[in-house]
Every structure is written in structure tokens, then in C-alpha cells.
N, C-alpha and C positions, 0 to 999 in steps of 0.2 A: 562637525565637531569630533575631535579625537575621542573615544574609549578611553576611560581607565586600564590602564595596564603598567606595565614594567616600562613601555614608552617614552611616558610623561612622568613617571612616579620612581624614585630610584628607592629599591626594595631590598633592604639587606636578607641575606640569606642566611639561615639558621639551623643548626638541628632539629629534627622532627622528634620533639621530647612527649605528645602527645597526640593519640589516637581519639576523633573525635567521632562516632555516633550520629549524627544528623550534622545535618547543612543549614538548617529550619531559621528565622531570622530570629528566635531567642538565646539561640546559642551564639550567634554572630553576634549579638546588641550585650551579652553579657559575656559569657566562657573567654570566649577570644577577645574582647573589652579587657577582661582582668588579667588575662596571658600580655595582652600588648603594654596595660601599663606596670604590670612586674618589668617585662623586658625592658622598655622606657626607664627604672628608676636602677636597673641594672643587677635585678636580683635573681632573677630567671634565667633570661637568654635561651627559648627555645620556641620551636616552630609547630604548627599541627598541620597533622596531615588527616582530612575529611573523609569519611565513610559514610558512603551513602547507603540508607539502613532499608531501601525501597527501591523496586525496580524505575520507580518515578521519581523523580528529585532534580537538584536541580546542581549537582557538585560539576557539569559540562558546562554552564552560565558561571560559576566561579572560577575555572580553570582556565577560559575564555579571558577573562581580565586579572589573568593570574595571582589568582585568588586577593585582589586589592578592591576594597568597598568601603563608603563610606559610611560613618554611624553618624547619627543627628540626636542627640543627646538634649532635652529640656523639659524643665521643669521650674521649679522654685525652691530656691534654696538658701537657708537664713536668710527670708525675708524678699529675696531677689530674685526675680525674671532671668533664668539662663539660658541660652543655647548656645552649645557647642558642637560644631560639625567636625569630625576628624578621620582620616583615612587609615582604614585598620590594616597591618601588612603581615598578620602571623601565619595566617594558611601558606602553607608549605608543597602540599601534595594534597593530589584528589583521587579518589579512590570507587569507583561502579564493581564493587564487588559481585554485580548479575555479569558484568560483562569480564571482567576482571581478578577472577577466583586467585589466581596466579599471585598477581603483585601484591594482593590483599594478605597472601598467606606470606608471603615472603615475608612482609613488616616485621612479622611476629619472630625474625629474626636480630631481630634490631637489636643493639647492645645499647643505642640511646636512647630508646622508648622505655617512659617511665610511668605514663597516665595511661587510663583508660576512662575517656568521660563519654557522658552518652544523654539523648534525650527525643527517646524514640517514642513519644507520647504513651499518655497512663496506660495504653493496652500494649505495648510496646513487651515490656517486661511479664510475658506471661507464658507458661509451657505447653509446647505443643509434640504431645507424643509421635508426629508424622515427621517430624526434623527427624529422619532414622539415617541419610545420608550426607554425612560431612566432605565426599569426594567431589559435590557439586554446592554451590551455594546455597546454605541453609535458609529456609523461610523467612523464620525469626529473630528478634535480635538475642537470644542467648542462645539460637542454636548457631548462627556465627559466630559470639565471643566463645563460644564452646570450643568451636574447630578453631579457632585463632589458638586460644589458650593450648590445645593439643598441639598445634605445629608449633608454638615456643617450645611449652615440654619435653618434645622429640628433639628439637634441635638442641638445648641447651644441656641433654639427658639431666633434665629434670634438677638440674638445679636452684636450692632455695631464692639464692639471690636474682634469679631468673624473672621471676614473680615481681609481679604492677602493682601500682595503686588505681586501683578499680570505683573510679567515683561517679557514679548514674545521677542524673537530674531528674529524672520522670516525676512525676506529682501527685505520686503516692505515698504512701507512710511508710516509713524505713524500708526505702527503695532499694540500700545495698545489702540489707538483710535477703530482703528478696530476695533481691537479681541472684546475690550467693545461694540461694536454697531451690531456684531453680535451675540450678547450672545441674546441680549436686543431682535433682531428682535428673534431669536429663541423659545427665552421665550414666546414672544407676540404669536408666532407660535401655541404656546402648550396652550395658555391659562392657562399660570401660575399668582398665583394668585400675585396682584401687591404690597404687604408686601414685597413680595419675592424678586420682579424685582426690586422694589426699595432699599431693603439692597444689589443687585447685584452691582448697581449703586454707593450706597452712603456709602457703608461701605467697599467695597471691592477700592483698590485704582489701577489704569492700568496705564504702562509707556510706553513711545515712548523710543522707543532706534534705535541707530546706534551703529555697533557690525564690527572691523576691525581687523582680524590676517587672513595669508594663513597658509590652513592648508593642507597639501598634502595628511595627511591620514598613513594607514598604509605601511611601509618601505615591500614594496614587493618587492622580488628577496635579501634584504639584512637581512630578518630576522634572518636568520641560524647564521648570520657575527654576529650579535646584543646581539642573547642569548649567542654566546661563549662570549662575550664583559663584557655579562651582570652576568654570571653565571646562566640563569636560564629562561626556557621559556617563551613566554609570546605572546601569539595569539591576545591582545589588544593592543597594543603597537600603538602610531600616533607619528608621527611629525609635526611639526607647526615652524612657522617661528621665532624669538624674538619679532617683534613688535605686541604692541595689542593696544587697545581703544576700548572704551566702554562707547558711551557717552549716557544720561539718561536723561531723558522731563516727569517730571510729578509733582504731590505734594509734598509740602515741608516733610521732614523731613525723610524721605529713606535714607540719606545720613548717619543719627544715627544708622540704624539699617543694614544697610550695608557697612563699613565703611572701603572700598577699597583705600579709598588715603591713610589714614593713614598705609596702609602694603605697599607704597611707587608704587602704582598699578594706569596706564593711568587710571581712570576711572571717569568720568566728570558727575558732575549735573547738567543740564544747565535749564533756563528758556523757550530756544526757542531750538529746532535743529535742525533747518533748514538751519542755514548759515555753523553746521556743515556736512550737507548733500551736502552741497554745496563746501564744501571745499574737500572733497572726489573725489566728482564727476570730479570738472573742476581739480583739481591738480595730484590727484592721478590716475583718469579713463583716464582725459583728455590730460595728458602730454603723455601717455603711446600710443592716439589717433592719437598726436601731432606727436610721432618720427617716428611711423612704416615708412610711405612714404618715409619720408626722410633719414632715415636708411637705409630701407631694400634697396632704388636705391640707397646707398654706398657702396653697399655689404655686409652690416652688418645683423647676421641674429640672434641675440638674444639683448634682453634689457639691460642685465649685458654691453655685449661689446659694443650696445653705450654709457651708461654711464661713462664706461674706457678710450673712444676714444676723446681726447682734444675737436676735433671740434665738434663733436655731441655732449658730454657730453656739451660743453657752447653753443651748442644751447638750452638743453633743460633746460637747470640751466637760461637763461635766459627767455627762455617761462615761467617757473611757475613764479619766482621773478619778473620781469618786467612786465610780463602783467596778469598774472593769481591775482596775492597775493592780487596790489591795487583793485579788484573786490570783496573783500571778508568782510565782515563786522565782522572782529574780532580780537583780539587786533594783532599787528604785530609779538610783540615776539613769541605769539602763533602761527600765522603764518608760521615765520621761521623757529622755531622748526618742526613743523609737515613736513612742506616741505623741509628739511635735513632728517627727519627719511623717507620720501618717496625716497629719492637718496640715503639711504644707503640701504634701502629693494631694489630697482633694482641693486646693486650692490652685493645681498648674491650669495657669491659662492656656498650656496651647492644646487640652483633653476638655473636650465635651461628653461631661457621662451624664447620661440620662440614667434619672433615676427611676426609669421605666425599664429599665434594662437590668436592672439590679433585681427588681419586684417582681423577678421569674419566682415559681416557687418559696415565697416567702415564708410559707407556715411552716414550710421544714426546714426554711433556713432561719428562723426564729429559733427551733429546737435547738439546732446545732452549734449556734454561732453564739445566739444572747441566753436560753432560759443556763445553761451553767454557770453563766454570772449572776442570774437572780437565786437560783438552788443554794449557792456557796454564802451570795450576802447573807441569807434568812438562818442557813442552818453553822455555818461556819463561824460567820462574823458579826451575825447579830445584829446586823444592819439591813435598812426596808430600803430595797431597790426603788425609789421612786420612778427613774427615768424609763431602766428599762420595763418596767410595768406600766407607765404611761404611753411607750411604744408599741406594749402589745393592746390596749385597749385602742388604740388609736389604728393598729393592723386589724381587728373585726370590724372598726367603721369604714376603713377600707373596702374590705372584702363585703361592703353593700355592694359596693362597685359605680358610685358616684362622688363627682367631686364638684359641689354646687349644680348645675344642668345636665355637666359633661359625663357621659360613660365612660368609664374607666373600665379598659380589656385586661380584664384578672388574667392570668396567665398563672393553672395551678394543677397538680393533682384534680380530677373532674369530680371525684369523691368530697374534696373540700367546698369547691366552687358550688357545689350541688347544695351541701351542707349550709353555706349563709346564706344562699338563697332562700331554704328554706326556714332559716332560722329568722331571717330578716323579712320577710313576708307573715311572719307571723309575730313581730315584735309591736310591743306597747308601749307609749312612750311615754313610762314614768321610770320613776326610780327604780320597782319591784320587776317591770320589763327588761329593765335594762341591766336587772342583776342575777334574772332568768336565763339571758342570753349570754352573760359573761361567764355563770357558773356552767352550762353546758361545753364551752369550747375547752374551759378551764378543765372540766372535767372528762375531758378525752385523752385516756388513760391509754389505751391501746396506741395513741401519735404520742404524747409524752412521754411517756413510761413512768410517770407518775400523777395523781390524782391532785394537779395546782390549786386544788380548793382547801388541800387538805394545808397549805404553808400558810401560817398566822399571816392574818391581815388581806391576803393578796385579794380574795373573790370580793371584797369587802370595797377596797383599795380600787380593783381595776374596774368594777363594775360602774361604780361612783365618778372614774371619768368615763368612762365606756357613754353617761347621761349627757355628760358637762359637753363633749365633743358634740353628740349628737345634737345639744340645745343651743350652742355657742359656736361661733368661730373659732377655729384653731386655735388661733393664738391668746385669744383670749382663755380656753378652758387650758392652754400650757403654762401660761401665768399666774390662773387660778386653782390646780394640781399639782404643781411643779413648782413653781414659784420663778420659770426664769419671764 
């Protein structure tokens, strides 16, 4: 069977408008996904050329099939089962800047490069005072964009118009604030001279992003099934989910020279995005926080099947709408919309999540994800979080670590695990027990950073199903606290 290549595939050629930072298959399932269908609706027209940000990677396997792979695209979307498989043709050029220092530095002379995207994982972006030579390939990735950005400088003598749009994907919090402020201290490091550091600063422009599709990666054990499918091999090949976003925090006018809504593509330019890191966290992290407990002691052992299941799916259709949504400072319809396309991604048939995989460290991701949506009802809104208090009463009958006969493998901090051990080894099982045990977890001040006993109703509230779970089944103490 033929390779994918230029071969079999006729591949139009383009200008290399974008420098890309990893090879990794989420940058290929999305970055170059939204380059390809800009270019498709004819609003872009331009090519990337791949930098590989590790002496190990794999931009020799993409330049091999001249840079042509296929994405497999599915999920569920208004209502419908989709998959679409499609051949992406934007990579342009490949770059092993360990072996390659040369043509690496050359790009940076480029009068068509106009991006700098990158996604060198969350450690990726961080400063390392031993990058002290720019004359060989620097370790890190800012002390490569460093030397990149110096050999434009030099070449263009420092011209404003010279200067990129600098947009990092890592999956950290204001990622291009960062990456900017580690360039900055790096520079200061080398005693570069400050003409330099200042056109780093003022001529080059850095964006905060938030960056959302799953992307599973390459289809292993189904590839063989794929190329007969496909007519024809293809060792790059990733899958990724339908849903994407891609929201964007920085200076004005990116939106001209990248102009992804117009190809009809989630991709957002906001002023602030923080509310939409927020809206991530508590809906989509937080809901997912929300159901395990109460799920999994239903018997239910994947996300899809509580979303299916009447009564859990309206409980968690009411956690995000009812108490999650009014916490959120952005418009509603917006809102709504996002929090339907989060219940149609836990409903894609072709992902298996176990909600045992979810239930890593739950206590802290309780903190992080749901207790600021019960903090805001109580004190902000005035409104009693029923749900997500009946998710955390229903997280300490968890963490007995049984679910009917079966042990349940807590996966937590050992200080916690240690904690209901021996809280639950010492529980009695009345009302006064079981609000013994609620107000002690409630009351760990030093994991909260606030005293849960001290917010009207809760210890009152949770401890009371904290009983009903212990004395009842599930679903009946969720019908008889909850009311769903």
C-alpha cells in the first residue's frame, strides 16, 4: 500500500506564514486544523513550517510524508453522530533545530513569517539561567525563541514592523504574559543590549490564550482498519474530538490577520479571559468533579452513561444551569451555548471516559473546580447550592472506599486517604454521626482556605445527606435531597 505523500495527494504550495513550536498531535488535530480551514474558505493562504522543540520528536515521520496526515474528527454535534476524516496539507517545512541550527536561524529572516505559535508542554515555558549560548542550540523553548528573535533583529536592524505575533498554547495561565516576561528576564541574563530587549517588548506583540479540543492521538490497534478505509498509509494520522475554542487576550488587531471566524471557526478575541478560564474550569472541569461521586455510587461507570441516564443526566444539567452559569460574567446565550456543547462532548459515542480516571485527586479538585460555585451561591447570590453540596456529601461516602461489596482504589493525597479512613472507622451511624463526620471535613480550613461550616446551612445541609446516602441508595437519597 502506497504512503501518504505528494504521490498520491496533490498539495498546493504556500507561503510559510507561521512558525510552529511542536509537532505533538494537538497542535496537528487543532493549530493546523484552523490554518487549513482559514485557507479552504480563502481568508488566510498560508503554510507552517514545524520546529521541533526536543532533540526527540518526530518532524523526520512528517517530512517523510511530506508533511500530509490525516485528522479523524468525531463526536456529537446538534444532536448527531459525526465523523469526519480529512487530509490536512499546511505543513510546509520541517525544522530539527539539534541538528539544524542554521536553517532554523535563517527563517527568522523571512519577510512572510508572521506567527509564532508554540505548545511545548506546561514546563516548556520556563527560564533556565544555563541557556547562556545562543551560538549553538539553546535547551529551552525561550531560549530558542530568544536566538530566533535576535537573528530577525540583527537582520531587519531592528525594525518595528519586523516583529510577530507571538501566540503560545501551553496550559498555563496567561501563557503569553509569560513566555514575554521570560524572554525579558533571559535577555537581562545575557546582557543583551536593551535596543534589543526593547524591540522584544515593543515590537513583537504576545497573547494569552485558552486552547479547548480532546484529542486522543494516534488511532492505535485501528490503524491497519483506517488505511484500508483510507486507500493508503499513513503513520501521522490523530483523532480529536468535533468540539474546539480557542479563545485570544491580547492587542488589537490579530483578529485582521488571523481571521478564523470568518472560515465560520469557535475562535474568540476577547479583552479579558479570565471569565473564560473560568467558565472552563467550574462547567466543564467542574461538572465532570460534580458527578463522579454521585455517579459512580449509582453504579454508573463512565460519563457518557450518566449523561444518558434521566436522573443523573438532570442532575448535572441542573448543576451547571442553575448554579454554575449565574456565577459567570458572560453573556447568557454564550453561556448556554457552551454549556450544551459541554453535554454533547460527554455524550460522544466514540470516547470511553471512565469516571475512575476523572476521580484522581478529587478533594482538591473539588476545591478548585466546584467549592467557588458554592462560595459565590451562598455569599454573592443568595442562593443554596443544593447540587453541588449533595456532590460533596456524596465525595466523603466515596472516600469510605466502597461501592456496595466492591473496593473502590481512592487515588488521593495519602494525608486525605489516611484522613477517611480514619474518620470512617470511627463513624456512627446516626444523624449526630454523620454530622460529626461532615462538620470535621467541612471544617478543614488549612485544604479550603475557609471554615465550610461557617456558610449558613451547609454543615446542616450536607451532613443530612452525608446520612440519607449512607442509609439509602443513591438514587433514591438524590431524589430525596435533590429532588431530581
Amino acid at each position: 500500500m502506497e504512503k501518504l505523500s505528494k504521490k498520491i495527494y496533490v498539495k498546493p504550495s504556500r507561503k510559510v506564514k507561521v512558525l510552529q513550536f511542536g509537532e505533538g498531535n494537538f497542535l496537528r488535530a487543532f493549530i493546523d486544523w484552523i490554518i487549513q480551514k482559514m485557507n479552504e474558505k480563502g481568508v488566510f493562504d498560508g503554510g507552517v513550517c514545524v520546529v521541533q522543540p526536543m532533540p526527540f520528536g518526530r518532524v523526520a515521520n512528517l517530512e517523510e510524508q511530506d508533511g500530509l496526515y490525516t485528522l479523524i474528527l468525531q463526536g456529537r454535534q446538534n444532536g448527531q453522530d459525526i465523523r469526519v476524516p480529512q487530509v490536512i496539507d499546511v505543513l510546509e517545512d520541517f525544522i530539527n533545530p539539534f541538528t539544524q541550527y542554521d536553517k532554523y536561524l535563517e527563517y527568522a529572516k523571512s519577510e512572510d513569517l508572521e506567527f509564532i505559535i508554540s505548545n511545548t508542554t506546561e514546563a516548556g515555558i520556563a527560564y533556565d539561567p544555563t541557556d547562556t549560548d545562543l551560538s549553538v542550540t539553546p535547551k529551552s523553548y525561550p531560549g530558542k525563541l530568544l536566538a530566533f528573535l535576535k537573528a530577525r533583529y540583527d537582520h531587519f536592524k531592528g525594525a518595528k514592523e519586523a516583529g510577530l505575533e507571538i501566540i503560545p498554547c501551553e496550559l498555563i495561565d496567561y501563557n503569553g504574559d509569560t513566555l514575554k516576561s521570560v524572554l525579558v528576564q533571559l535577555a537581562n541574563h545575557l546582557n543583551m543590549d536593551q535596543k534589543f530587549i526593547n524591540w522584544l517588548t515593543e515590537a513583537n506583540r504576545y497573547y494569552n490564550t485558552l486552547v479547548d479540543r480532546i484529542v486522543p492521538g494516534y488511532p492505535k490497534g485501528q490503524d491497519k482498519q483506517l488505511w484500508e478505509e483510507f486507500g493508503y498509509e499513513d503513520n501521522n494520522m490523530v483523532i480529536g474530538e468535533i468540539f474546539h475554542l480557542w479563545v485570544i487576550q491580547g492587542p488589537k488587531g490579530l483578529e485582521d490577520k488571523l481571521p478564523a471566524p470568518k472560515a465560520g471557526l469557535d475562535v474568540l478575541f476577547v479583552d479579558n479571559i479570565k471569565p473564560y478560564k473560568e467558565r472552563k474550569v467550574k462547567i466543564l472541569n467542574g461538572s465532570h468533579t460534580c458527578l463522579v461521586p454521585v455517579s459512580y455510587l449509582s453504579g454508573i461507570d463512565t460519563v457518557r452513561e450518566t449523561i444518558e441516564d434521566p436522573q443523573l443526566g438532570k442532575f448535572v444539567k441542573e448543576f451547571i444551569f442553575d448554579e454554575v452559569v449565574p456565577t459567570i460574567n458572560i453573556p447568557r446565550d454564550q453561556m448556554v451555548s457552551f454549556s450544551n456543547s459541554v453535554l454533547e462532548r460527554y455524550s460522544n459515542p466514540y470516547v470511553r471516559h471512565e469516571l475512575m480516571s476523572i476521580a484522581l485527586n478529587s478533594i482538591t479538585k473539588y476545591k478548585t473546580r466546584v467549592l467557588p460555585t458554592v462560595v459565590e451561591n451562598i455569599r454573592d447570590l443568595k442562593h443554596f447550592p443544593t447540587h453541588a453540596l449533595f456532590s460533596l456529601a456524596a465525595l466523603m461516602v466515596f472516600y469510605r472506599g466502597k461501592r456496595g461489596d466492591q473496593d473502590i482504589a481512592l487515588q488521593d493525597n495519602p494525608e486525605f486517604i489516611e484522613l477517611f479512613k480514619k474518620l470512617w472507622s470511627e463513624y456512627e451511624n446516626t444523624p449526630e454521626g454523620a454530622r460529626k463526620l461532615a462538620s470535621q471535613v467541612l471544617g478543614l480550613k488549612e485544604h479550603w482556605e475557609i471554615d465550610l461550616n461557617e456558610l449558613e446551612g451547609v454543615t446542616d445541609y450536607v451532613s443530612s445527606c452525608l446520612y440519607e446516602i449512607v442509609n439509602h441508595p443513591m438514587r433514591q437519597a438524590l431524589t430525596n435531597k435533590v429532588g431530581c
